[in-house]
N, C-alpha and C positions, 0 to 999 in steps of 0.2 A: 504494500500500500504506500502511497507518495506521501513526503511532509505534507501538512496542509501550512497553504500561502499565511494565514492568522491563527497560529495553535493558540488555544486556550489553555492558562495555565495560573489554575486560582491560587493566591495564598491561602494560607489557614482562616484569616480574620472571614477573608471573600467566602470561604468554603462554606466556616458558620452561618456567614449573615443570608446566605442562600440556602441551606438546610431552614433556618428560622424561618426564611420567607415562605418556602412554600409548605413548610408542616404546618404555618399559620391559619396558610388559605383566606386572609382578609384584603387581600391584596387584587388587581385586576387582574383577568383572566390572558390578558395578555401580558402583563407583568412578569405573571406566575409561570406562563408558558418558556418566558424569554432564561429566566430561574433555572427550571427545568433543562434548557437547550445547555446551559453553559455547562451545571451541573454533569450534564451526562459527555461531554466534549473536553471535561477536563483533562487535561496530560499530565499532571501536577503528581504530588509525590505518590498519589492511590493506585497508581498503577495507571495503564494504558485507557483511551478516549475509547468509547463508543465508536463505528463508524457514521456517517454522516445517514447512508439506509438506518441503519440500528434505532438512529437519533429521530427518525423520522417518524420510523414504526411506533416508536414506545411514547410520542410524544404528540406524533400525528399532528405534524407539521410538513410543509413542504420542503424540499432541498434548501431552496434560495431562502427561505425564513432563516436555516440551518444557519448559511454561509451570511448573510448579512449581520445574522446576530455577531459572530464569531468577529467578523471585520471591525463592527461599533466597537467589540470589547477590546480590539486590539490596536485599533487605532486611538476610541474617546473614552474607552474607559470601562466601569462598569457599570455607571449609574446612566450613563449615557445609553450601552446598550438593554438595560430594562424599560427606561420610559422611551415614550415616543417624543418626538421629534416635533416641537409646533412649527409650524406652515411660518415659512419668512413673507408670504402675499395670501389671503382668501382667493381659494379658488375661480369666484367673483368679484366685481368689482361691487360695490355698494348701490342699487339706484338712490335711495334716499340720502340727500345731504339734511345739514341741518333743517333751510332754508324753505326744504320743500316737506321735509318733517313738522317743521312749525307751521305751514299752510296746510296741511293735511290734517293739524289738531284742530285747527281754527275750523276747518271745514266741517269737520266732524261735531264740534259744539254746536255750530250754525244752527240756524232752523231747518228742518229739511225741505227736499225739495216738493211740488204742487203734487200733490196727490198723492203722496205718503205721508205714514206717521212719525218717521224714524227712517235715520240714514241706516244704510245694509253696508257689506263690507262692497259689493259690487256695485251700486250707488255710487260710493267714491272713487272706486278706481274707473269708472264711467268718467265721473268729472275732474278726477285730475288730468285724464288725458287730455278731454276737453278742454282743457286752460292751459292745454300744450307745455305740461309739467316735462310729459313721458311720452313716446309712442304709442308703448303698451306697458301696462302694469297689470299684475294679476289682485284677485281679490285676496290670495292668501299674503302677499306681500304687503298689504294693507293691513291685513287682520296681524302678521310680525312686527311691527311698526306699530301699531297700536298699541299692542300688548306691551311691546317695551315702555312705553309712557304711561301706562296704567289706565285709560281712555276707556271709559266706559259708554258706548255707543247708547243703553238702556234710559 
């Protein structure tokens, strides 16, 4: 079998603090999983690593989980390869600035429009379009935006 390119090779302190974590089981499931992967890939004084198949079987995870885990710990560490990694940009960009947040509350206290009783979430995103806030807006993106300001439409 070939070196691998990032062995994993725990200290003592490392060994403990990942036995603790996963007999604890209060930790996330991907945490616990990540726990697991190192555990079983150790090289360290216990004798020889699981194979990467082995690792996979018993922990039922994929390869690339295997080898990504292995590289975080070998390059950032080990706290770095248990957590996940926050996003440096949202996947989207935001429709809502402040500006058009604060006309979307204002709209929302308003009186509503002729022949309703009460603004709906899709009522609004009808009329922001309309005032050429948006394009398009959905109503659930209205209804996320509200709920952020605590806007009670009732």
């Amino acid at each position: 079998m070939p070196a691998k390119r990032y062995p994993v090779i725990l200290d003592p302190n490392q060994r403990d603090y990942l036995m603790d974590l996963t007999s604890s089981g209060t930790e996330s499931a991907r945490k616990l999983t990540r726990a697991r992967i190192l555990l079983k890939a150790d090289e360290g004084e216990l004798g020889p690593a699981y194979a990467d198949k082995e690792i996979k079987e018993a922990v039922e995870v994929s390869i690339p989980t295997i080898e990504r885990t292995r590289k975080t710990f070998a390059l950032e560490g080990l706290e770095a390869a248990l957590t996940p990694k926050k996003r440096s940009k949202p996947s989207r960009p935001q429709k809502f600035d402040g500006e058009k947040e604060a006309h979307l509350i204002a709209l929302a206290c308003s009186e509503a429009p002729e022949g309703h009783a009460r603004w709906t979430l899709r009522l609004l995103a009808e009329k922001m379009v309309e005032l050429n806030h948006f394009s398009t807006v959905s109503h659930e993106t209205i209804r996320r935006t509200l709920k952020k300001t605590h806007c009670d439409l009732g």
